[in-house]
C-alpha positions as CSV (number, residue, x, y, z in Angstrom):
1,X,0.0,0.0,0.0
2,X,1.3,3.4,-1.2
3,X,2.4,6.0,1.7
4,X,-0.2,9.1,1.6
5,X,2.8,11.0,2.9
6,X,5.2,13.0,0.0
7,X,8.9,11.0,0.0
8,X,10.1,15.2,1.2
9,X,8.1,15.2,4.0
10,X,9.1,12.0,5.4
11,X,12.7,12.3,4.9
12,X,12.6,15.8,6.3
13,X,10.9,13.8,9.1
14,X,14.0,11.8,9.5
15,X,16.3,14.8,9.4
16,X,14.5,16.8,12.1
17,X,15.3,13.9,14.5
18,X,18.5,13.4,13.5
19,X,19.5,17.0,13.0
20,X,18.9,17.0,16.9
21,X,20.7,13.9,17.6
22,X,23.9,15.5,15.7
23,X,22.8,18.6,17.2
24,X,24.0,17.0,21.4
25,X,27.2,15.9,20.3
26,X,28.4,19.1,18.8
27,X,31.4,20.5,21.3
28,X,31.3,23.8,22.3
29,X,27.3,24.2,22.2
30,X,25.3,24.5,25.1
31,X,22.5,22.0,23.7
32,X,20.1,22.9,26.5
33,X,19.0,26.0,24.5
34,X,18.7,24.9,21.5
35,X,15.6,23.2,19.5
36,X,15.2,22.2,16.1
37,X,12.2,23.7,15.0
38,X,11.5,22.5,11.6
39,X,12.6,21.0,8.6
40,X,11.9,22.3,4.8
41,X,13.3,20.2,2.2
42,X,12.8,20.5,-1.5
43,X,10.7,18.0,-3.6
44,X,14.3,17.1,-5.4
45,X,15.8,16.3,-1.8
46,X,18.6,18.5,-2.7
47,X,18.2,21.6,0.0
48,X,17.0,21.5,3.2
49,X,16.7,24.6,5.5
50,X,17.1,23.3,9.2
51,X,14.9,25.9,11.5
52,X,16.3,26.3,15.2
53,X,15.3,28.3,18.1
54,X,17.5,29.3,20.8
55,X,16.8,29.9,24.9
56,X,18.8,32.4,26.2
57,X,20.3,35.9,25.4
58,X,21.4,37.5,22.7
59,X,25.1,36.3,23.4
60,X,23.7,32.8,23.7
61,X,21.6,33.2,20.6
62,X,24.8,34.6,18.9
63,X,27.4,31.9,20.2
64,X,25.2,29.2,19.1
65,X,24.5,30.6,15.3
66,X,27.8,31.5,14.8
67,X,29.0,27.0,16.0
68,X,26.0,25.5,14.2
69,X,27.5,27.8,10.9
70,X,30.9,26.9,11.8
71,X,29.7,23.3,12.0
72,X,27.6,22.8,8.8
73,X,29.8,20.6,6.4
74,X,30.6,17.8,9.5
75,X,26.6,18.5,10.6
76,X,25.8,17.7,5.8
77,X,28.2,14.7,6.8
78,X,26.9,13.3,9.5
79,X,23.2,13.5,8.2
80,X,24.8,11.6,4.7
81,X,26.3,8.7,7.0
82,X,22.8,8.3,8.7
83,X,20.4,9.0,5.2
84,X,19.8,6.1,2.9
85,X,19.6,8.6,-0.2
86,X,22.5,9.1,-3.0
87,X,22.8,12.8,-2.8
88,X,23.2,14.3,1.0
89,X,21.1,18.0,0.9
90,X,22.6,21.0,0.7
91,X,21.8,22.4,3.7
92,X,21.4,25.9,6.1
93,X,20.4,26.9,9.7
94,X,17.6,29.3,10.2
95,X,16.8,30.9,13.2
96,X,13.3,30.4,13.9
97,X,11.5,33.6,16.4
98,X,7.7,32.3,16.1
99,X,8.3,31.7,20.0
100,X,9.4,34.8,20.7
101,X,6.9,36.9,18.7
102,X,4.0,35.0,19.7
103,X,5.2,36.0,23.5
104,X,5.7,39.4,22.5
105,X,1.7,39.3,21.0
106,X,0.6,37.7,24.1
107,X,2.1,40.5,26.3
108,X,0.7,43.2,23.9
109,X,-3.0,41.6,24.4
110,X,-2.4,41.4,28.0
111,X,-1.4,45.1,28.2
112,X,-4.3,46.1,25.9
113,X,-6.6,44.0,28.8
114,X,-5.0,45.8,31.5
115,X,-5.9,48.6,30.1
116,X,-9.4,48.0,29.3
Protein backbone atom coordinates (compact mmCIF):
# COMPACT_ATOMS: atom_id res chain seq x y z
CA UNK A 1 0.00 0.00 0.00
CA UNK A 2 1.25 3.37 -1.22
CA UNK A 3 2.41 6.00 1.72
CA UNK A 4 -0.25 9.10 1.59
CA UNK A 5 2.78 11.01 2.88
CA UNK A 6 5.22 12.99 0.01
CA UNK A 7 8.94 11.05 -0.04
CA UNK A 8 10.08 15.19 1.23
CA UNK A 9 8.13 15.20 3.96
CA UNK A 10 9.12 12.00 5.44
CA UNK A 11 12.66 12.31 4.88
CA UNK A 12 12.58 15.84 6.27
CA UNK A 13 10.92 13.84 9.13
CA UNK A 14 14.02 11.80 9.51
CA UNK A 15 16.33 14.84 9.41
CA UNK A 16 14.50 16.75 12.06
CA UNK A 17 15.28 13.92 14.51
CA UNK A 18 18.52 13.43 13.52
CA UNK A 19 19.48 16.99 12.97
CA UNK A 20 18.94 16.98 16.85
CA UNK A 21 20.66 13.90 17.62
CA UNK A 22 23.88 15.49 15.67
CA UNK A 23 22.79 18.61 17.19
CA UNK A 24 24.04 17.03 21.36
CA UNK A 25 27.17 15.95 20.29
CA UNK A 26 28.38 19.13 18.81
CA UNK A 27 31.35 20.50 21.34
CA UNK A 28 31.32 23.77 22.29
CA UNK A 29 27.30 24.17 22.22
CA UNK A 30 25.29 24.51 25.12
CA UNK A 31 22.50 22.01 23.66
CA UNK A 32 20.15 22.90 26.47
CA UNK A 33 18.95 26.04 24.50
CA UNK A 34 18.74 24.93 21.54
CA UNK A 35 15.64 23.22 19.53
CA UNK A 36 15.15 22.16 16.07
CA UNK A 37 12.17 23.73 14.97
CA UNK A 38 11.46 22.49 11.64
CA UNK A 39 12.56 20.96 8.63
CA UNK A 40 11.91 22.31 4.83
CA UNK A 41 13.25 20.21 2.23
CA UNK A 42 12.82 20.46 -1.55
CA UNK A 43 10.72 17.95 -3.58
CA UNK A 44 14.35 17.14 -5.44
CA UNK A 45 15.81 16.27 -1.82
CA UNK A 46 18.57 18.49 -2.71
CA UNK A 47 18.16 21.62 -0.01
CA UNK A 48 17.00 21.46 3.18
CA UNK A 49 16.72 24.58 5.46
CA UNK A 50 17.06 23.29 9.16
CA UNK A 51 14.94 25.87 11.54
CA UNK A 52 16.28 26.29 15.19
CA UNK A 53 15.31 28.25 18.14
CA UNK A 54 17.51 29.25 20.85
CA UNK A 55 16.75 29.91 24.94
CA UNK A 56 18.84 32.43 26.16
CA UNK A 57 20.25 35.87 25.36
CA UNK A 58 21.36 37.51 22.72
CA UNK A 59 25.12 36.32 23.39
CA UNK A 60 23.69 32.80 23.70
CA UNK A 61 21.59 33.23 20.65
CA UNK A 62 24.82 34.60 18.94
CA UNK A 63 27.39 31.93 20.19
CA UNK A 64 25.18 29.19 19.07
CA UNK A 65 24.50 30.58 15.27
CA UNK A 66 27.78 31.46 14.83
CA UNK A 67 29.03 27.03 16.02
CA UNK A 68 26.03 25.48 14.18
CA UNK A 69 27.54 27.80 10.87
CA UNK A 70 30.91 26.91 11.79
CA UNK A 71 29.71 23.34 12.02
CA UNK A 72 27.63 22.84 8.83
CA UNK A 73 29.76 20.62 6.42
CA UNK A 74 30.58 17.81 9.52
CA UNK A 75 26.59 18.50 10.57
CA UNK A 76 25.76 17.73 5.83
CA UNK A 77 28.18 14.66 6.77
CA UNK A 78 26.92 13.27 9.48
CA UNK A 79 23.16 13.46 8.18
CA UNK A 80 24.77 11.58 4.67
CA UNK A 81 26.28 8.71 6.96
CA UNK A 82 22.79 8.34 8.69
CA UNK A 83 20.40 9.01 5.20
CA UNK A 84 19.84 6.11 2.91
CA UNK A 85 19.57 8.56 -0.19
CA UNK A 86 22.46 9.09 -3.05
CA UNK A 87 22.82 12.75 -2.76
CA UNK A 88 23.19 14.33 0.97
CA UNK A 89 21.05 18.02 0.93
CA UNK A 90 22.60 21.04 0.72
CA UNK A 91 21.83 22.40 3.75
CA UNK A 92 21.37 25.95 6.10
CA UNK A 93 20.42 26.93 9.68
CA UNK A 94 17.58 29.32 10.20
CA UNK A 95 16.85 30.87 13.22
CA UNK A 96 13.31 30.40 13.88
CA UNK A 97 11.53 33.59 16.37
CA UNK A 98 7.70 32.28 16.06
CA UNK A 99 8.34 31.72 20.04
CA UNK A 100 9.35 34.76 20.72
CA UNK A 101 6.91 36.86 18.70
CA UNK A 102 3.98 34.96 19.68
CA UNK A 103 5.16 35.96 23.47
CA UNK A 104 5.70 39.36 22.50
CA UNK A 105 1.71 39.31 20.95
CA UNK A 106 0.58 37.71 24.06
CA UNK A 107 2.08 40.53 26.27
CA UNK A 108 0.72 43.20 23.87
CA UNK A 109 -2.96 41.57 24.36
CA UNK A 110 -2.43 41.37 27.96
CA UNK A 111 -1.36 45.05 28.23
CA UNK A 112 -4.31 46.07 25.91
CA UNK A 113 -6.59 43.95 28.80
CA UNK A 114 -4.96 45.81 31.52
CA UNK A 115 -5.85 48.62 30.06
CA UNK A 116 -9.43 47.96 29.32
Amino acid sequence: MPSLCKRSVRIAELIHRITAEIIREIRNLDTKFVTITGVKLTDDLLNCKIYYSVFGTKKDKKKIDRVLKENIKDVRYRLSLRLDLRRAPTISFVYDNTSENASRIFDLLRRIEEEN
